[in-house]
N, C-alpha and C positions, 0 to 999 in steps of 0.2 A: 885478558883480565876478567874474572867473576863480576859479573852486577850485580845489583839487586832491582827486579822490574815490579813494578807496583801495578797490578790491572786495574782498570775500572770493571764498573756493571757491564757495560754496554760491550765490551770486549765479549764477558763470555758466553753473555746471550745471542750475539754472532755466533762466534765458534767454542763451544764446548774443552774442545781437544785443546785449546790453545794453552793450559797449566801444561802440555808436554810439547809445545816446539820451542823453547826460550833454550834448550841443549842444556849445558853446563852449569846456567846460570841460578841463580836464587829467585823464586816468585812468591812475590805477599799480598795475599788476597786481606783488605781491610773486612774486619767482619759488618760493616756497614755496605757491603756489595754482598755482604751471604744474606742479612735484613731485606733486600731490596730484589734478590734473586726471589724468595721462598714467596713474593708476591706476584710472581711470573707463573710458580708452578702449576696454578690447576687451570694458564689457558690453552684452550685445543686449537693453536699456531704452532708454527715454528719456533717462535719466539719459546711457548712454554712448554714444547717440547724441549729444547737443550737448556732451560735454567735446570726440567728433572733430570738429564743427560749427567748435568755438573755435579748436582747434588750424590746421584750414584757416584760418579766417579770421588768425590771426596767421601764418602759413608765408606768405601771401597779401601781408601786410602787410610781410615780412620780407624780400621779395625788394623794395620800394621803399625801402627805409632801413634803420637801426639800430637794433632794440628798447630797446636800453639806454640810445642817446640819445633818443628822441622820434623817432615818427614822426606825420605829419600827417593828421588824418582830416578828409575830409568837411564832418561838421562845423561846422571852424574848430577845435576843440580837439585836444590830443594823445595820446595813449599809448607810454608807455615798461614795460617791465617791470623793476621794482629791484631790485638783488640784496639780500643778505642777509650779515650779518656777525654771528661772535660778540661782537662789542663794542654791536650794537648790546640787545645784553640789558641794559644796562648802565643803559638807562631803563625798564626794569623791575622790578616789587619780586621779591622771591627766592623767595615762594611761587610766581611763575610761571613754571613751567621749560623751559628750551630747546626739549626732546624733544617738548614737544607744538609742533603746526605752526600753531596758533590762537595763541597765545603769541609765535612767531616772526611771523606776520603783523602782529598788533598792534605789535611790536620796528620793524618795516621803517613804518609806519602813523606810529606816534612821532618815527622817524629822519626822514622827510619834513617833518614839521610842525617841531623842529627845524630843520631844513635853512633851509626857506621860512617864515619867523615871518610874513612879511608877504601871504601865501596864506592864505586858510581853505583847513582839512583836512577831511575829511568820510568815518569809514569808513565802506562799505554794505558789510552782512550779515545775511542772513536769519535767523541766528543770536540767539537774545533775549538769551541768555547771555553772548556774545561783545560785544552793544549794551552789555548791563551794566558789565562788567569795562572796554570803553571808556570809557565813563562815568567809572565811579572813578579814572580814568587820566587825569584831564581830557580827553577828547580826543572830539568827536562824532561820534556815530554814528545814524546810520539804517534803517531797512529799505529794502528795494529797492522800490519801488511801482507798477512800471512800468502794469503790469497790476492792480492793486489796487482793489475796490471795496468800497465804506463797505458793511457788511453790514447795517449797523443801518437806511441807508436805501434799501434793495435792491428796486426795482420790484417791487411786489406782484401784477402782472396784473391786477387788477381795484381796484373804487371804489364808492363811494354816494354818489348827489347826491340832493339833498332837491328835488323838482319839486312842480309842483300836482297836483291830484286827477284835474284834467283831463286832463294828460298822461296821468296812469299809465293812466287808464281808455280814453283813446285809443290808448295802445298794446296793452292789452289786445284790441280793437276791431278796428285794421287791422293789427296785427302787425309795425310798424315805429311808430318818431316821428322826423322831423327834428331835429336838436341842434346846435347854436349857440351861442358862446360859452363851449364848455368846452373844456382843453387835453387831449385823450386820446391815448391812441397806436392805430394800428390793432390791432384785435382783441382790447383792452382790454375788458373784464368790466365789466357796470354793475349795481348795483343800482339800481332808480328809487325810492324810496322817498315816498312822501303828506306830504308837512311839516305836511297836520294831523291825520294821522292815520299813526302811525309801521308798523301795521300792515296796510297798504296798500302793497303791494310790486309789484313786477315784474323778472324778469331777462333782462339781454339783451346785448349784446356792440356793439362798436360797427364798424363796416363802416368803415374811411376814404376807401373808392373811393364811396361813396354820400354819406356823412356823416351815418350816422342809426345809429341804435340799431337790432338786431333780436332775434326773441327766441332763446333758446341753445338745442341741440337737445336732447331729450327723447330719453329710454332708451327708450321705452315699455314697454307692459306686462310683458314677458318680460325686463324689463332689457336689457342689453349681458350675454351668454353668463352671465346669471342675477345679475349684480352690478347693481343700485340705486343711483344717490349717495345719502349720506344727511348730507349737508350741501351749504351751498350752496358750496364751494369743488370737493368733489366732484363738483357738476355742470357747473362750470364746466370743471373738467378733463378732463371728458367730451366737452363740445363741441369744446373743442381737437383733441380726439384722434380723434375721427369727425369733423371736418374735413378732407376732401381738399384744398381750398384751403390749409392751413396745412401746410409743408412742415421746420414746425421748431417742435417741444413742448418745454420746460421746464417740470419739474415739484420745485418743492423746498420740503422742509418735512420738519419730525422723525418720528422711528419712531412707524409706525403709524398714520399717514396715506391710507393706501390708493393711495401714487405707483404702486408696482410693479402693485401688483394690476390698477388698473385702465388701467393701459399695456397690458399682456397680456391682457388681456378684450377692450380695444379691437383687438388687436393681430390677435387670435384669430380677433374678427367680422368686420377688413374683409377677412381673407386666407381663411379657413373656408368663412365666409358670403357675405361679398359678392362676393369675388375681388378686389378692386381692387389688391390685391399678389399678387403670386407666392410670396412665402414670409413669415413672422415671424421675425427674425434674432433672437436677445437673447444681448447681451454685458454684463460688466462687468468692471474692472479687477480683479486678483490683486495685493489686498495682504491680511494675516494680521492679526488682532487678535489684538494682545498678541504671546507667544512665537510663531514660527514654527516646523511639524514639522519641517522640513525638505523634504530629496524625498520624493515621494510615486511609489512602485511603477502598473507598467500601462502600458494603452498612454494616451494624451490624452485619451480617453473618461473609463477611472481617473482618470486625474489629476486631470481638470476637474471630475469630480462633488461634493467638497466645498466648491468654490469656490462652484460653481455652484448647490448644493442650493437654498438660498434662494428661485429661479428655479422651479424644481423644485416645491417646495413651493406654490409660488402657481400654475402651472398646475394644480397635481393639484386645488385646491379647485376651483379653474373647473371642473373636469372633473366633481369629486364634485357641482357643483349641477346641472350637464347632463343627470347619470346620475339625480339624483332627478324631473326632468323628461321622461327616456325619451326626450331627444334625441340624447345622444352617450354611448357611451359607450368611447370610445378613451384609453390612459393616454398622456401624454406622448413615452413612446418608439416608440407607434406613429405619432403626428402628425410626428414628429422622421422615420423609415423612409418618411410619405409625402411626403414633403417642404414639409407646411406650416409647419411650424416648424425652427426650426436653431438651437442655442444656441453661442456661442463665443468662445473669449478676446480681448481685444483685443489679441493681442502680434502676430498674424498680419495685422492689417488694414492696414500700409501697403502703400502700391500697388498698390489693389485696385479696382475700380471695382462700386459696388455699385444695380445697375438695380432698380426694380420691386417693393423688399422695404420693410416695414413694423419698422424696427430701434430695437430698445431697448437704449439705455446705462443700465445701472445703477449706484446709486454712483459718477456722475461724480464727486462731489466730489472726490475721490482723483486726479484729469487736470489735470494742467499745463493753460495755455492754449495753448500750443502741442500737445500732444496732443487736444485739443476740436477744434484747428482741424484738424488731420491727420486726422481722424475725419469731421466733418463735410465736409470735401472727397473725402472717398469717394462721398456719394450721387449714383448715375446718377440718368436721368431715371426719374422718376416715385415716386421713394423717397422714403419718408418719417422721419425721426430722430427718437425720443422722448429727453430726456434726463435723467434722474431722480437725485433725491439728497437728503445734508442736509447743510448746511455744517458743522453743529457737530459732526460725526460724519467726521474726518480721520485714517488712518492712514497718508496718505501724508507724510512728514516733510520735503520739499521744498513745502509748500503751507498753509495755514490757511484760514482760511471768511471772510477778504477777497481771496484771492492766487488759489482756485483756477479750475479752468476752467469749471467750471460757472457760480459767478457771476458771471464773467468775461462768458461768452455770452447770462446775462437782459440787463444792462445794454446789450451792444454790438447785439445784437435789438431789444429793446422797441420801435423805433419804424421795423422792417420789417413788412411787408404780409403775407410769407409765413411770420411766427412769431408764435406763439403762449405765454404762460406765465401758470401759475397759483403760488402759494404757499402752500399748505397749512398749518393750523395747529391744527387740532382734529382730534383722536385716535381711530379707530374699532375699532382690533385690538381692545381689550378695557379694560375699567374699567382693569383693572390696569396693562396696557401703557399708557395713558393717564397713569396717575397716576407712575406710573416717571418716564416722557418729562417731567414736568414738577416732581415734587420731587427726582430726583435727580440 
């Protein structure tokens, strides 16, 4: 059956594109969300980049027909943009007043369904508050899902299968085993576990070009630039990331996890030590917990250093275990002056072509999926993207921890050849930082 879907603002300033995935159906933009877009346009985000994205695409659409009566998409469905009238408050109760534009949406949203009794109406708004007040109004509403994935059941990157004794001690033996009849994805993390003896173990990854398990790589002695995993998710996140072959890491899981740290250890050793990059890039998005200062004085060096500290703070330990080893002992801004390392914001990185670097996103969670993709299509040849985060940990208010980019890219990964992802879930900062991360 045909709908009629009613967006909100906040819809298209997410996603642009989203007047063409509803298929069949009819979409009506209230012209109180094109009012509220046209104040988005001149800022240099994401955000005001895809309010100008929309606006093209309906100026585009404007020059084939009449917004107000239906024009014909693609498709098979329509879009009209409705106006808006003060009578149409008139299906609304008096606590909700005109002057807000959430209010007036919901008015234009009412007047449709109204209109078309024999239409289902359906508002989409990322808005919870806005779903609610629909609700009470009799009228349904939804979130936008385009891009949405179930968080609860979010590829873990790795598994345990219960085998025999013989396996596990044959792969101990020749350092691979053949596998058969189990559904994994390439590059998939395996515990082998003894089914009669549960402390009878082995770790190993699975190769899909081969179809066998091998074993995961080993820090050795000296660690990775003095860092240890000291769980098995940690080591598994290691292999990832001294993997030249894996050209795309996801690393997510709560505070104190060890993501960041051991992104930049790895990050450190193939561009330091190995060379296999030319430089270590580390970025992450600029958003503020809690109140924001405001401006911040200086030149971009200034400005970025509180954003950036965080960064900051995890190379300096790398460096402080090096210094107790009498292998390095360079502070950050001299790695930064020799050009092994480069730290910097992600507002700069469209159109940019990034060859030969070894680049960490930090705090993706806070990226659109469209900003993940605008990111990840910078890497030239030979670059490698790590991408670190934790869902439940969102300051960015266009996104939550099924919507945003991050989780977005385990799911639409997990079952290429040249990505990699692990999911952290045991705590190493410290007892305390441990026990925070999970009572409160």
């Amino acid at each position: 059956m045909i709908k009629n879907f009613v967006l909100d603002t906040n819809v298209l300033l997410y996603d642009p594109q989203a007047i063409f995935k509803f298929e069949e159906n009819n979409i009506i933009i209230p012209i109180t969300v094109i009012e509220e877009i046209d104040r988005f346009k001149k800022d240099m985000n994401e955000t005001g980049r895809n309010a100008r994205q929309l606006s093209r695409y309906l100026d585009e659409m404007r020059a084939t027909g009449s917004l107000a009566n239906g024009i014909a998409l693609e498709t098979g469905g329509t879009l009209r943009v409705e106006m808006y009238e003060e009578k149409f408050m008139k299906v609304l109760p008096p606590e909700l007043r005109e002057e807000r534009g959430d209010n007036r949406i919901l008015a234009v949203a009412l007047r449709v369904k109204e209109q078309d009794e024999a239409t289902p109406v359906i508002f989409v708004t990322k808005d919870t508050n806005l779903r609610i007040k629909s609700d009470a109004l009799g009228l349904k509403a939804e979130d936008y899902e385009s891009d949405k994935v179930d968080i609860e059941e979010l590829y873990p990157g790795f598994t345990e299968l219960e085998v025999s004794a013989e396996m596990v001690d044959r792969f101990h033996g020749q350092g691979w085993v053949d596998l058969t009849g189990y559904d994994l994805h390439p590059n998939q993390f395996v515990t082998l576990r003894d089914a009669t003896n549960p402390s009878h173990t082995a770790l190993g990854k699975y190769r899909a070009d081969q179809k066998r398990i091998t074993p995961i790589a080993k820090s050795g002695k000296d660690g990775v630039w003095s860092i240890h995993p000291r769980n098995r998710e940690q080591a598994f996140a290691f292999d990832a990331l001294l993997d030249d072959s894996i050209k795309l890491v996801t690393l997510v899981g709560k505070a104190g996890t060890g993501k960041t740290l051991l992104a930049i250890a790895a990050g450190l050793h193939k561009t330091a030590e190995e060379n296999v990059y030319n430089r270590l890039l580390v970025s992450r998005p600029v958003f503020p917990m809690g109140r924001d200062l405001g401006f911040l004085p200086g030149d971009i060096e200034e400005k970025l250093t509180p954003w950036m500290q965080p960064i900051f703070d995890n190379v300096e330990l790398l460096l402080s275990g090096h210094e107790a080893e009498k292998r390095h002992s360079k502070g950050y801004k001299e790695l930064m002056a020799m050009g092994i390392m480069d730290i910097e914001p992600l507002t700069y990185i469209r159109g940019r072509s990034i060859p030969l670097q070894f680049m960490i996103v930090d705090e993706a969670q806070n990226l659109t999926p469209h900003e993940i993709k605008t990111i990840i299509t910078r890497a030239g040849e030979g670059t490698k993207i790590v991408l670190t985060g934790d869902p439940y940990q969102i300051d960015n208010p266009y996104v939550d921890a099924s919507s945003n980019g991050l989780t977005y890219v385990v799911e639409r990964f997990k079952g290429v050849p040249i990505a990699g992802h692990v999911t952290m879930t045991k705590g190493e900062r410290s007892e305390l930082a441990e026990l925070a991360a999970n009572l409160l």
